[in-house]
DONU-43421 format. One record per residue (C-alpha): x, y, z; residue number from 1. Coordinates in steps of 0.25 Angstrom, whole numbers. Example, Ala and Ser with C-alpha at 12.3 -4.5 7.8 and 13.67 -1.06 7.14 Angstrom:
FIMAR    xx    yy    zz num
FIMAR    49   -18    31   1
FIMAR    55    -4    29   2
END
This chain:
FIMAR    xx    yy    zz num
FIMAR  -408  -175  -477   1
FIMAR  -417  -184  -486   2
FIMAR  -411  -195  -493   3
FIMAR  -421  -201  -503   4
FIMAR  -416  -214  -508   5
FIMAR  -407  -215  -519   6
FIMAR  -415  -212  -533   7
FIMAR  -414  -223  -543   8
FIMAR  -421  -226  -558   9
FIMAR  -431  -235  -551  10
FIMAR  -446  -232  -555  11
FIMAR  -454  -222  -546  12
FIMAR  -467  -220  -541  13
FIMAR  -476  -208  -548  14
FIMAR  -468  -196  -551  15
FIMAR  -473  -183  -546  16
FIMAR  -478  -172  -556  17
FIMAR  -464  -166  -555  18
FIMAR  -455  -177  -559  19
FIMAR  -466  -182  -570  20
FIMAR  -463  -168  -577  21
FIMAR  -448  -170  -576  22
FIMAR  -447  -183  -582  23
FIMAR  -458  -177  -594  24
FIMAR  -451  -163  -596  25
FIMAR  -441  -158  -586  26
FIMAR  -444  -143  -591  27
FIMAR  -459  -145  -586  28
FIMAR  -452  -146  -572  29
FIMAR  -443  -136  -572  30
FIMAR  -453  -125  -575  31
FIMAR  -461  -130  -564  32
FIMAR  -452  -128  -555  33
FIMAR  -448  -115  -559  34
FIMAR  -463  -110  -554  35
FIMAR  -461  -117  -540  36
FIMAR  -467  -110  -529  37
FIMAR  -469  -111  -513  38
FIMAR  -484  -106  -512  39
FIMAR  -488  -110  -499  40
FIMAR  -478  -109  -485  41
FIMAR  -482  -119  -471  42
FIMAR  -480  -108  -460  43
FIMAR  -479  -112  -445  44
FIMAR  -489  -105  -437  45
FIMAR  -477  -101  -426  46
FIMAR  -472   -94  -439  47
FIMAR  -485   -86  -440  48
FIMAR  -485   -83  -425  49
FIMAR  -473   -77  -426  50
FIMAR  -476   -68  -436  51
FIMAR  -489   -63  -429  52
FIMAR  -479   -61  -416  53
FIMAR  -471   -53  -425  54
FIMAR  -483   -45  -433  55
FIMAR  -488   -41  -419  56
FIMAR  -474   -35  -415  57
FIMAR  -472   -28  -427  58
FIMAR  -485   -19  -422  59
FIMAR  -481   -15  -411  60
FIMAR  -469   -12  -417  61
FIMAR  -477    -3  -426  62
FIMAR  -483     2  -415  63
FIMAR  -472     6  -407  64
FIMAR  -468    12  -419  65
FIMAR  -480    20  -422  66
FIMAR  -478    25  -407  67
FIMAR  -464    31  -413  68
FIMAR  -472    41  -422  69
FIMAR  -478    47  -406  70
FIMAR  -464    51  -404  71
FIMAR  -461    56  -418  72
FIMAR  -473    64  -416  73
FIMAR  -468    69  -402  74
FIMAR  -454    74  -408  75
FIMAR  -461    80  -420  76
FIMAR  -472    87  -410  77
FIMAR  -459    93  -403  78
FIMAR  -452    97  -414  79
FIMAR  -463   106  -418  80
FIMAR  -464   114  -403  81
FIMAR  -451   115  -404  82
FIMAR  -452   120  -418  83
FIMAR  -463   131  -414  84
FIMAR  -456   134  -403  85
FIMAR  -441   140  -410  86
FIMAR  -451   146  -420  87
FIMAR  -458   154  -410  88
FIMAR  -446   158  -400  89
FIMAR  -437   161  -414  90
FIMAR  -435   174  -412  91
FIMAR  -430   175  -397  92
FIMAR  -415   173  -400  93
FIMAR  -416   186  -411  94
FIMAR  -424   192  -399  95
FIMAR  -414   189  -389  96
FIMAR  -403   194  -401  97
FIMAR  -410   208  -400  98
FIMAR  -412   210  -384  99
FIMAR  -426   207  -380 100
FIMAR  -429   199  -368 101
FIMAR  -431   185  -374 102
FIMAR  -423   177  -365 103
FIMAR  -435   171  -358 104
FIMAR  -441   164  -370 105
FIMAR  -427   160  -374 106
FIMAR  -424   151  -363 107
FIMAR  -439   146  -363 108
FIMAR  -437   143  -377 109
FIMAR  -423   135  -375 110
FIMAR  -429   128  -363 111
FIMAR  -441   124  -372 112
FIMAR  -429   120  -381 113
FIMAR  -423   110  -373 114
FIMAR  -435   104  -367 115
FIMAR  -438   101  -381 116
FIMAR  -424    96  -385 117
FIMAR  -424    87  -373 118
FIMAR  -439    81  -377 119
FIMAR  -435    80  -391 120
FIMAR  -422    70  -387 121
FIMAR  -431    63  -378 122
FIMAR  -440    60  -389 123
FIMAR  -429    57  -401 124
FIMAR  -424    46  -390 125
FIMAR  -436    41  -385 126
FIMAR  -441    38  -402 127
FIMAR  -427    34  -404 128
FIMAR  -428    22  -394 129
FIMAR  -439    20  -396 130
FIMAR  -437    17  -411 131
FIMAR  -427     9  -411 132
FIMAR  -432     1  -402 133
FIMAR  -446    -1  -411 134
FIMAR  -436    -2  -422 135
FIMAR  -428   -13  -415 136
FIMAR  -442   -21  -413 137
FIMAR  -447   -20  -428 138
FIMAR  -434   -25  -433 139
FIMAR  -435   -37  -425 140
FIMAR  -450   -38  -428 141
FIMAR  -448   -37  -444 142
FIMAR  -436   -47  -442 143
FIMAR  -444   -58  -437 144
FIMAR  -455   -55  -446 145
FIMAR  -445   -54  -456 146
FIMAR  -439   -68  -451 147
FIMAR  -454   -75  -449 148
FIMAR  -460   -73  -463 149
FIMAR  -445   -76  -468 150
FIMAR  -448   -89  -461 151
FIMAR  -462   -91  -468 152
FIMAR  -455   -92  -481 153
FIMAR  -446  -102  -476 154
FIMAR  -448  -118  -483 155
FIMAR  -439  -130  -481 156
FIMAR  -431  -134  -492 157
FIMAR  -438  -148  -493 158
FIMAR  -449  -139  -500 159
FIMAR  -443  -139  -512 160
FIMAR  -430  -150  -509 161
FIMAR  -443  -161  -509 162
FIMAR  -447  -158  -524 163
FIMAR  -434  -164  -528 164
FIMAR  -433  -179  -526 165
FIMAR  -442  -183  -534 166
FIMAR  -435  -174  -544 167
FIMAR  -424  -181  -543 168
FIMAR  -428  -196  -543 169
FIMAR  -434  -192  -557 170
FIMAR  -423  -185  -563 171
FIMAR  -414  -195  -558 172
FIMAR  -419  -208  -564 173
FIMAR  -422  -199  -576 174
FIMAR  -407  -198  -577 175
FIMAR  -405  -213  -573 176
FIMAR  -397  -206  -559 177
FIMAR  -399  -213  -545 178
FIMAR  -400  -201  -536 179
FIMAR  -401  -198  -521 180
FIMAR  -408  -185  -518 181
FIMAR  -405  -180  -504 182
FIMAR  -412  -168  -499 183
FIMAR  -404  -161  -486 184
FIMAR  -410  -147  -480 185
FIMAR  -424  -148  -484 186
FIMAR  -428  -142  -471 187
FIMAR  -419  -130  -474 188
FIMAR  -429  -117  -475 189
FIMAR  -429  -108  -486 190
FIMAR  -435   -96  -490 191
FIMAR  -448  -100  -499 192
FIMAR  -443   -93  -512 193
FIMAR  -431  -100  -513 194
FIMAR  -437  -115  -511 195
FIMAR  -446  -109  -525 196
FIMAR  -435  -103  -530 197
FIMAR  -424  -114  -529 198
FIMAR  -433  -125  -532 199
FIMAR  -429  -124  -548 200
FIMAR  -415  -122  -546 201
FIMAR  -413  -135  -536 202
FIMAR  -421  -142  -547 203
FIMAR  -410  -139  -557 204
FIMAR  -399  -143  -546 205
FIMAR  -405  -155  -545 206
FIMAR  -406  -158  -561 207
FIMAR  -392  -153  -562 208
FIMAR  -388  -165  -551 209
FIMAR  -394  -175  -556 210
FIMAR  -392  -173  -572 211
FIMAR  -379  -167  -570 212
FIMAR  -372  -172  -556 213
FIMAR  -376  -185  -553 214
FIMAR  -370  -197  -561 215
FIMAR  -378  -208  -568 216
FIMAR  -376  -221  -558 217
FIMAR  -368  -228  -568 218
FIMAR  -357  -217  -568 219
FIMAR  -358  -215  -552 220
FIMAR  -354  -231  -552 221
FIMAR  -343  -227  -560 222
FIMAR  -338  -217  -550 223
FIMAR  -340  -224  -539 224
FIMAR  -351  -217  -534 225
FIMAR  -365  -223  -528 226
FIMAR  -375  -224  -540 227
FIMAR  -385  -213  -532 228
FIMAR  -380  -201  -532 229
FIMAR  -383  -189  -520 230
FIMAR  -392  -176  -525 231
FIMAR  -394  -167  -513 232
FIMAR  -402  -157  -512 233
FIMAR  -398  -148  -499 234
FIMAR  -403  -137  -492 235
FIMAR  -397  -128  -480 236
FIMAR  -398  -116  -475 237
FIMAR  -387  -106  -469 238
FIMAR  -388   -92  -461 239
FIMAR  -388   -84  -473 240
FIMAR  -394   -94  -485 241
FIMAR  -400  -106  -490 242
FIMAR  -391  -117  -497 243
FIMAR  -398  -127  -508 244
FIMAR  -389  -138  -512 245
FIMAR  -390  -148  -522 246
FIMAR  -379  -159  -524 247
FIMAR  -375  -171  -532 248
FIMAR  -364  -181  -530 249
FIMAR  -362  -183  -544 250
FIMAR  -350  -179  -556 251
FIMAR  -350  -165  -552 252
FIMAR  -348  -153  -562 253
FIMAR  -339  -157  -572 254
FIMAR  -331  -143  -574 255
FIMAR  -325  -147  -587 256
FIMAR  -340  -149  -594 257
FIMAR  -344  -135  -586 258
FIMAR  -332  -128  -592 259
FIMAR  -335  -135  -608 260
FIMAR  -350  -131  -606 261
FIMAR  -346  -115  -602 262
FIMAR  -336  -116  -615 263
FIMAR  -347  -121  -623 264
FIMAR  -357  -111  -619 265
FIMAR  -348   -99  -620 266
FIMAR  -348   -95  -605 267
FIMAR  -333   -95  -605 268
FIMAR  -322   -98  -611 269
FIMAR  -313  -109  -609 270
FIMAR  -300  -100  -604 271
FIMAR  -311   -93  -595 272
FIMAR  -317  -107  -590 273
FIMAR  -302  -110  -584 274
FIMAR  -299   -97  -576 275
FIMAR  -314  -101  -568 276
FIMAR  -315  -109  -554 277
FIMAR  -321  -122  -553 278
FIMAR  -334  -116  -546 279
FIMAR  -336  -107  -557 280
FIMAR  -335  -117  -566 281
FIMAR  -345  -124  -557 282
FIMAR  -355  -112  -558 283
FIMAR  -356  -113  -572 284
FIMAR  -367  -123  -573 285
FIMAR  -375  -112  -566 286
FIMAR  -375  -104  -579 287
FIMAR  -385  -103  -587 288
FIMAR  -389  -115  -597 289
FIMAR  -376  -122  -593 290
FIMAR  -376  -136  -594 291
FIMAR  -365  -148  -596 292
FIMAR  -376  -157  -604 293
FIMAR  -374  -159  -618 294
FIMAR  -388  -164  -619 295
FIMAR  -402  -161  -617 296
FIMAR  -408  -171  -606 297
FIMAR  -421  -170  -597 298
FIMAR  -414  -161  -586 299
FIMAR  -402  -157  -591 300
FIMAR  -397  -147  -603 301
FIMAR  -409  -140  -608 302
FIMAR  -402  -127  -602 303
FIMAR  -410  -127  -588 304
FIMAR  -400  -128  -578 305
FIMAR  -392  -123  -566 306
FIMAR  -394  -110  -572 307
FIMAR  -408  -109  -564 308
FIMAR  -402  -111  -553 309
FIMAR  -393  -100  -553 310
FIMAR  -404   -89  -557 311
FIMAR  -414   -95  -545 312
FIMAR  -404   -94  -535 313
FIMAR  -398   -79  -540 314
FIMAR  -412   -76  -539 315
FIMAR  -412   -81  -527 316
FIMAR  -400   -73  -523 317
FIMAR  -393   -85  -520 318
FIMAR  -379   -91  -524 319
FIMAR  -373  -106  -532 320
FIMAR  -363  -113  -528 321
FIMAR  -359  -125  -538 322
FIMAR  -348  -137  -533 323
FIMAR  -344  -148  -538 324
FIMAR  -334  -158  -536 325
FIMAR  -331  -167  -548 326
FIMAR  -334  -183  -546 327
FIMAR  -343  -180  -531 328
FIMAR  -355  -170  -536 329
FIMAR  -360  -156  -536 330
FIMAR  -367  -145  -527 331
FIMAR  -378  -134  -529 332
FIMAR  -377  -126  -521 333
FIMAR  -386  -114  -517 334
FIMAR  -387  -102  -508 335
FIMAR  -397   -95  -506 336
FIMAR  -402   -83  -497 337
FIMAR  -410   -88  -483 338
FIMAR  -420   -76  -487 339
FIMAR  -424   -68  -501 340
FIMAR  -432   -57  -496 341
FIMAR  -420   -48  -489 342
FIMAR  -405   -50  -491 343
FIMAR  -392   -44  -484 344
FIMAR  -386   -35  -493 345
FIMAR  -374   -25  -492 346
FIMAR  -376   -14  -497 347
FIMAR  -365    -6  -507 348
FIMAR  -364     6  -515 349
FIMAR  -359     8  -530 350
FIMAR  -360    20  -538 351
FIMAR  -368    27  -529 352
FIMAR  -380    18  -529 353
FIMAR  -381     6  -515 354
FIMAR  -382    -9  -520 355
FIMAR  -383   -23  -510 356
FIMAR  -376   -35  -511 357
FIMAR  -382   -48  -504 358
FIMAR  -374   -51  -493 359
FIMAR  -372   -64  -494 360
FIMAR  -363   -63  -508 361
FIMAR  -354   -54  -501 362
FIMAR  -342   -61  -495 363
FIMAR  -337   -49  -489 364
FIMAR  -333   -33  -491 365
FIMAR  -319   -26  -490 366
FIMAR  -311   -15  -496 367
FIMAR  -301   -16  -507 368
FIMAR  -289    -9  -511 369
FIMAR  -287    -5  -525 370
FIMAR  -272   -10  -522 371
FIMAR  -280   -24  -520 372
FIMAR  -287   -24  -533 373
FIMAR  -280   -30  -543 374
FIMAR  -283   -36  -558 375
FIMAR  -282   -51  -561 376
FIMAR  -285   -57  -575 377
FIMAR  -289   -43  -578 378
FIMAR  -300   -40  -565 379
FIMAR  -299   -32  -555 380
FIMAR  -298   -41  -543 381
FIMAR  -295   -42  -528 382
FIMAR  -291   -53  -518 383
FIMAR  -301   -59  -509 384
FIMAR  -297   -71  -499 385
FIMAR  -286   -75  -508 386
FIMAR  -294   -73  -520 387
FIMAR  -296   -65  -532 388
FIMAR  -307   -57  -534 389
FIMAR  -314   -49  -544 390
FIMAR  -318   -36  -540 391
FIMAR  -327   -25  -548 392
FIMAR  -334   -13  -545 393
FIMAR  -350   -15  -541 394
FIMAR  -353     1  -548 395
FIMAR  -344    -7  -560 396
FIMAR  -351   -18  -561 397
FIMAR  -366   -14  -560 398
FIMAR  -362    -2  -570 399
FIMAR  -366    10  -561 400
FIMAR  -363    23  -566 401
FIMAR  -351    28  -559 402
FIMAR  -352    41  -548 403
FIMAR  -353    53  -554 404
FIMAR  -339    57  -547 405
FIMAR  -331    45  -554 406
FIMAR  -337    52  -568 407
FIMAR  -331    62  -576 408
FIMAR  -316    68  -575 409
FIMAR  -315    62  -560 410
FIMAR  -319    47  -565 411
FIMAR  -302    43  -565 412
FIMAR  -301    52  -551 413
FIMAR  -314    44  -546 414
FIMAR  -308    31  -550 415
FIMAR  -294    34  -544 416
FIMAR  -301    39  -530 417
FIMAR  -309    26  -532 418
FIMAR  -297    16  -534 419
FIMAR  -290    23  -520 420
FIMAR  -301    18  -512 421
FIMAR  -302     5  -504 422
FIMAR  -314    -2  -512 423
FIMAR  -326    -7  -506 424
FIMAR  -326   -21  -510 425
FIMAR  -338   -33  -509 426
FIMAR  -334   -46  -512 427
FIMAR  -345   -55  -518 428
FIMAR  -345   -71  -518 429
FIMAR  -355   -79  -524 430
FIMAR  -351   -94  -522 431
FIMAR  -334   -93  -525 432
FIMAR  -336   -81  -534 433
FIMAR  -332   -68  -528 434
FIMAR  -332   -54  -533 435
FIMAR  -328   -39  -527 436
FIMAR  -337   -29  -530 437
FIMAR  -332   -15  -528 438
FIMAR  -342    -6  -521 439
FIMAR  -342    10  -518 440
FIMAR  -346     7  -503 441
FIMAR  -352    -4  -494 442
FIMAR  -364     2  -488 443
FIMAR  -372    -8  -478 444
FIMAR  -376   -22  -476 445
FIMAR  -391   -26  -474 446
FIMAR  -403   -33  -475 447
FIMAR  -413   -29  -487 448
FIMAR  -425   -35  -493 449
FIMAR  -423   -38  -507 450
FIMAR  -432   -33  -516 451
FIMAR  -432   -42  -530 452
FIMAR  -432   -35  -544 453
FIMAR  -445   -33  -551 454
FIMAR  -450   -43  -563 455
FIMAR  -445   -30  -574 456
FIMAR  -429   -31  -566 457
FIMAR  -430   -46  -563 458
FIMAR  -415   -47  -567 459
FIMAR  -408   -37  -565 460
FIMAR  -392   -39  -566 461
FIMAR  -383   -37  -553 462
FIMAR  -397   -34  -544 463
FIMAR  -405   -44  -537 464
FIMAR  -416   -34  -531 465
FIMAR  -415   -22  -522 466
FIMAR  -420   -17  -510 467
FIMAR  -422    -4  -502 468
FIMAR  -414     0  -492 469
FIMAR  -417     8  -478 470
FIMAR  -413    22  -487 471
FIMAR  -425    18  -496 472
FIMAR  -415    16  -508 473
FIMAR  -417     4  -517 474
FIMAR  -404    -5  -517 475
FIMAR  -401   -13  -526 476
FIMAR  -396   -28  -523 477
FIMAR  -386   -33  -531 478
FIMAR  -384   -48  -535 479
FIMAR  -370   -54  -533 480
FIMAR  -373   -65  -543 481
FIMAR  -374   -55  -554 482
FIMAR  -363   -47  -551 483
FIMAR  -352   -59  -550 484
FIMAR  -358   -64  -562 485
FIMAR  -357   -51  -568 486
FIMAR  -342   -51  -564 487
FIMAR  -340   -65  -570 488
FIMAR  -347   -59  -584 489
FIMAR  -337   -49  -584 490
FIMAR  -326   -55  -582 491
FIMAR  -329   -63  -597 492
FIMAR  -335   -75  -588 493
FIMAR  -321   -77  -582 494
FIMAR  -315   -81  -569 495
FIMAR  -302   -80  -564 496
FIMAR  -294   -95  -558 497
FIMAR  -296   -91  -545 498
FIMAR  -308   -98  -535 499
FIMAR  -322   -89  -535 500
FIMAR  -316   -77  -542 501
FIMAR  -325   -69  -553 502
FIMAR  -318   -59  -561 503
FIMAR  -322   -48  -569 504
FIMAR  -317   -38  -578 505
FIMAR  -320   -25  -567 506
FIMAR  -319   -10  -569 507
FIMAR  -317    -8  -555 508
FIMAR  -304    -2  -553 509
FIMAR  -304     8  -565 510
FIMAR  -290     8  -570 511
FIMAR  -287    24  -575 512
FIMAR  -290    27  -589 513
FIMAR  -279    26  -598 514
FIMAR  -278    37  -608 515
FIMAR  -268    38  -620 516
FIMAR  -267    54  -622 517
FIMAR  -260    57  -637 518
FIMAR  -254    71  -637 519
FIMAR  -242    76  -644 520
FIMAR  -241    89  -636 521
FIMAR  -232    86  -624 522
FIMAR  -240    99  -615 523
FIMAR  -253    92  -619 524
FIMAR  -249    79  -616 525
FIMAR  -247    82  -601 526
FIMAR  -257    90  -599 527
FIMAR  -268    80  -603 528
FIMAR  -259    68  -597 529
FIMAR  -259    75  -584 530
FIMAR  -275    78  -586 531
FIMAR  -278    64  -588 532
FIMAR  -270    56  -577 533
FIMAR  -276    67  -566 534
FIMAR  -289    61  -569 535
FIMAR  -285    47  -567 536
FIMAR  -281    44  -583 537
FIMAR  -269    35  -588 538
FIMAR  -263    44  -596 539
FIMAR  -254    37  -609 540
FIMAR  -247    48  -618 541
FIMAR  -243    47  -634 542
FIMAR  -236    61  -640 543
FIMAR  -244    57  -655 544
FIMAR  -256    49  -660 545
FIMAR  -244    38  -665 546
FIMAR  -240    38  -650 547
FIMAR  -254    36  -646 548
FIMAR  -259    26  -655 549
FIMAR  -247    16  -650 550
FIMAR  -249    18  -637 551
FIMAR  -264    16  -637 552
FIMAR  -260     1  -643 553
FIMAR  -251     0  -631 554
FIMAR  -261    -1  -620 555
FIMAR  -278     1  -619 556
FIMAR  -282    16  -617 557
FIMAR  -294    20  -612 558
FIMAR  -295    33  -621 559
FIMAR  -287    42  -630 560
FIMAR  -284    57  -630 561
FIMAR  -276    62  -640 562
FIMAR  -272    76  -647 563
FIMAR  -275    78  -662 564
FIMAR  -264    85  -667 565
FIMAR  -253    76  -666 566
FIMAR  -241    71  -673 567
FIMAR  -238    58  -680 568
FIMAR  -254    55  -678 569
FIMAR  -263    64  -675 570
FIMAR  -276    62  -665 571
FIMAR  -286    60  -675 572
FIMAR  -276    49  -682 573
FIMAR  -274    45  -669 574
FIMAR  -289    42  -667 575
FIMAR  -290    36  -680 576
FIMAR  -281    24  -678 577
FIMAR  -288    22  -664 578
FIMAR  -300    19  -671 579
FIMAR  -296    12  -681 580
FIMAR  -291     1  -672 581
FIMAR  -304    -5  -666 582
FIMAR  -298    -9  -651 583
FIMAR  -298     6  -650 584
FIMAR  -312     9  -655 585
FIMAR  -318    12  -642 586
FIMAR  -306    20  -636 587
FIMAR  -309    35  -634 588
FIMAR  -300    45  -641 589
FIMAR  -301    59  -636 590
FIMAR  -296    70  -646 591
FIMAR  -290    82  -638 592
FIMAR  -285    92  -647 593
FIMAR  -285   108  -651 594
FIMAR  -293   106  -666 595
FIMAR  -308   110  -660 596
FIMAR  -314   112  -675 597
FIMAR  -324   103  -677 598
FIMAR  -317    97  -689 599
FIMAR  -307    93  -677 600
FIMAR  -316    87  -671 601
FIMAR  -324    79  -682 602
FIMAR  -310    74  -686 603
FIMAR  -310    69  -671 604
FIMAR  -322    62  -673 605
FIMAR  -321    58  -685 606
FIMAR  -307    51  -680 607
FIMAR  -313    45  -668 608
FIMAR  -312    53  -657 609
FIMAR  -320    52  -647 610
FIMAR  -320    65  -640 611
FIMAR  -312    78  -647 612
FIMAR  -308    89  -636 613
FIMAR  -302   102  -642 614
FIMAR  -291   108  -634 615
FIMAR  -297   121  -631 616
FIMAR  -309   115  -623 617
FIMAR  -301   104  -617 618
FIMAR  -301   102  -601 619
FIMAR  -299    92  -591 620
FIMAR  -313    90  -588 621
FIMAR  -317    88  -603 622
FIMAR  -308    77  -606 623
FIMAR  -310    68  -593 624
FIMAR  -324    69  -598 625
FIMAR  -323    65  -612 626
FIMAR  -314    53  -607 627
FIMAR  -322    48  -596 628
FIMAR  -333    49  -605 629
FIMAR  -327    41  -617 630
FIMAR  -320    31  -607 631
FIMAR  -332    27  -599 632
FIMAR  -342    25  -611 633
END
């Protein structure tokens, strides 16, 4: 670790050109930053052997491969005598059938048959061996070459961590702050795109630390703390990412101030702000334009903040984690991938169509019972570990079309059949948020190279890029971020008490369709009663549109079907005084009745009806059709 001496207002020698542009006009600075780039990599020599030692395997390889066609050739060769031969000897056995002396040529011919069979099973073995073995080598040839010129793109983290001290002693006696700036893990290797593509969002760390963090020296007296306060900037790497840290010994996040700042900017309201954790508080000043300042100063409240750092590293396919302890300071922390150009995905299928979901945001897979899903605040939910879950359907929430067997008169049956299953079931985490995703089947876990979006689909919601699997098939790879944020947006930006949940308002589990039937006809009644719960409906039964109409105040319908001709009220009356209340504009009214003129059915119109069967062309198959229809639209 480097631990320049402590930073104080003293006078200092001849600023560099970057710090001269911050103290005339911060903005100048951060829009050079934003153009940073890494044009030119040191490579060792032993690097460059290695890859010649590679390139030189990887033609023998080709040649050992362009060997494998001989044999291809050898079997094809065979094929085709073997081919001529049955075509030429195809008319012994009907020879044989009719008594002429062909017996001879018959067992020549099978002896050349199993000559032939024996040779063709010495070949297929012989180019099965020796293919897996030229496979085996190529793998390990492209994984080292693979692994090498991942290594070229390899820089420490000084490269960018020693562009900050400097930095920092100008904005610091700009604020009149004493600050220590220790840099940790500057040896640390990281992929060459991310030191250019982190170098803005440690920039806003830092300025976020100092402005907001660290304490004047006055006010760290006061608490009995040393008038210098501790900045550090760490870096570190683990097997599967790299971590960038940026931490502060000063007030920490004050939660009340985050929680007036969301009020005021209408991101929640304050009944909604009490039900969320303390880290989701936390994360709040990564939003967009979020800031605690009341006023406009050289590096704070002009609307540029932490916000950046969430879009780079989303970008970058990484996660936030935000803690603070009130009184001792606040940490940045950031995790990113080791490597951008392939990802460990599994693989899963919804609505008929394969999707990938990055490996590292899946905490683990398991199968739910529907007996296990139950709702809490209103969302469908399941407990994980001792904790509440959210759980929604992936084919829901990216909106597919459903299967063309959940459509139509079989949609209740398809949902029923559905709700028997045990569920496949991913659970997502970023940082302490976690959501259950609901898939049709799990499919395989592997290594893809991801293919970004072009400029015209730069940001796309739910997808980070896609790929092409070993079918040939383009894959879409979903992003996690998007969908637990999509979750959250459901949910009207609220969170339930417990630590890291996300809820959501989820279609998962479709509840049956509730349908209020109007009939005065007992016979009639039953029969479309018993119609309608085969197919999965919840039937409600009135005797006359009076009934009906105080039922349907009762408890929510999904859709009416009612009779015309009725006592007390009638159906059109009926549909009338539906629409006449504006909580039931949208609700569907089906008119099933013997009028078939098409005055009767103007009059149904002209009521409000939305769909008018006659009697006489009325079937099972008609009128699952017309409700589906009318529900689901």
């Amino acid at each position: 670790p480097t631990s320049p001496a402590p930073l104080t207002p003293s006078p200092s020698p001849a600023a560099s050109p970057a710090s001269c542009s911050l103290t005339a006009n911060p903005d100048t600075l951060l829009a050079e930053t934003s153009n940073y780039r890494i044009d030119t990599i040191r490579v060792p020599t032993h690097n460059l052997d290695l890859l010649m030692n590679d390139s030189g395997e990887l033609t023998v390889a080709k040649t050992r491969i362009a060997h494998r066609l001989t044999e291809i050739d050898a079997i094809t060769n065979l094929w085709e005598e073997w081919s001529r031969d049955l075509l030429v000897n195809r008319f012994l056995f009907h020879e044989a059938q009719q008594g002429k002396p062909v017996w001879p040529q018959l067992e020549s011919f099978h002896h050349r048959a199993e000559q032939r069979l024996e040779q063709l099973g010495t070949l297929a073995a012989r180019f099965s061996s020796t293919l897996h073995a030229d496979t085996d080598r190529l793998e390990r040839i492209t994984g080292r070459l693979e692994e090498s010129i991942r290594t070229l793109r390899l820089l420490p983290l000084s490269t960018i961590f020693n562009l900050f001290p400097r930095l920092v002693r100008d904005l610091a006696r700009q604020e009149g702050k004493q600050v220590e700036f220790v840099i940790e893990g500057g040896d640390t290797r990281a992929d060459k795109r991310i030191l250019e593509d982190m170098k803005d969002p440690l920039l806003h760390m830092i300025l976020n630390a100092i402005d907001h963090g660290v304490e004047p020296p006055e006010e760290r007296r006061r608490q009995g703390k040393p008038e210098v306060a501790t900045i550090t900037l760490r870096g570190a790497r683990t097997a599967t990412s790299i971590v960038l840290e940026v931490s502060d010994d000063g007030r920490g996040l004050d939660l009340d101030s985050i929680k007036q700042t969301a009020v005021r900017r209408g991101l929640y309201r304050p009944e909604e702000l009490e039900l969320l954790s303390p880290s989701q508080i936390r994360s709040l000043i990564l939003k967009p334009g979020f800031s605690t300042r009341t006023r406009v100063t050289e590096i704070s409240g002009r609307g540029v903040g932490l916000d950046v750092l969430r879009t780079n590293v989303e970008r970058l396919k990484g996660t936030i984690e935000v803690e603070s302890t009130p009184g001792q300071g606040c940490t940045l922390r950031v995790r990113l991938g080791t490597t951008l150009a392939t990802v460990h995905v599994l693989l899963v299928a919804a609505s008929g169509q394969t999707f990938a979901l990055p490996v590292e945001f899946v905490r683990t897979t398991c199968l739910v019972q529907t007996s296990d899903i139950f709702s809490l605040e209103g969302h469908s939910t399941i407990v994980y570990e001792d904790n509440p879950i959210s759980v929604v359907w992936l084919s829901d929430l990216l909106d597919l079309p459903k299967p063309a067997e959940s459509l139509g008169k079989s949609a209740p049956e398809a949902h029923s059949r559905r709700a028997r299953q045990r569920l496949s079931c991913i659970i997502l985490q970023i940082g302490q948020d976690r959501l259950g995703i609901f898939v049709d089947a799990l499919i395989d876990e592997q290594d893809v190279v991801l293919k970004p979006q072009s400029q015209l689909l730069k940001r796309v919601r739910y997808i980070s890029g896609a790929t092409i699997l070993g079918t040939g098939n383009v894959c879409l790879v979903l992003n996690p971020q998007d969908l637990i944020s999509a979750v959250r947006h459901w949910a009207g930006a609220s969170a339930l008490p417990q630590e890291g949940l996300t809820t959501a308002s989820l279609p998962s589990e479709p509840q049956p369709k509730r349908i209020l039937l109007v009939e005065d006809s007992i016979a009639t009644r039953t029969q479309e009663k018993r119609i309608l719960e085969s197919a999965g409906y919840e039937v409600v039964t009135a005797v006359d549109g009076l009934d009906g109409f105080k039922k349907l105040q009762s408890r929510p319908f999904d859709a009416v079907v009612s009779d015309v001709q009725m006592p007390n009220l009638d159906g059109l009356g009926l549909t009338q005084r539906i629409r006449q209340h504006r909580e039931y504009n949208e609700m569907p009214v089906v008119l099933v009745t013997t009028l078939a003129s098409d005055d009767d059915r103007r009059r149904g119109a002209e009521a409000g009806a939305n769909a008018y069967i006659p009697k006489g062309s009325f079937t099972q198959d008609l009128l699952f059709e017309t409700l589906n229809r009318l529900i689901l639209s």
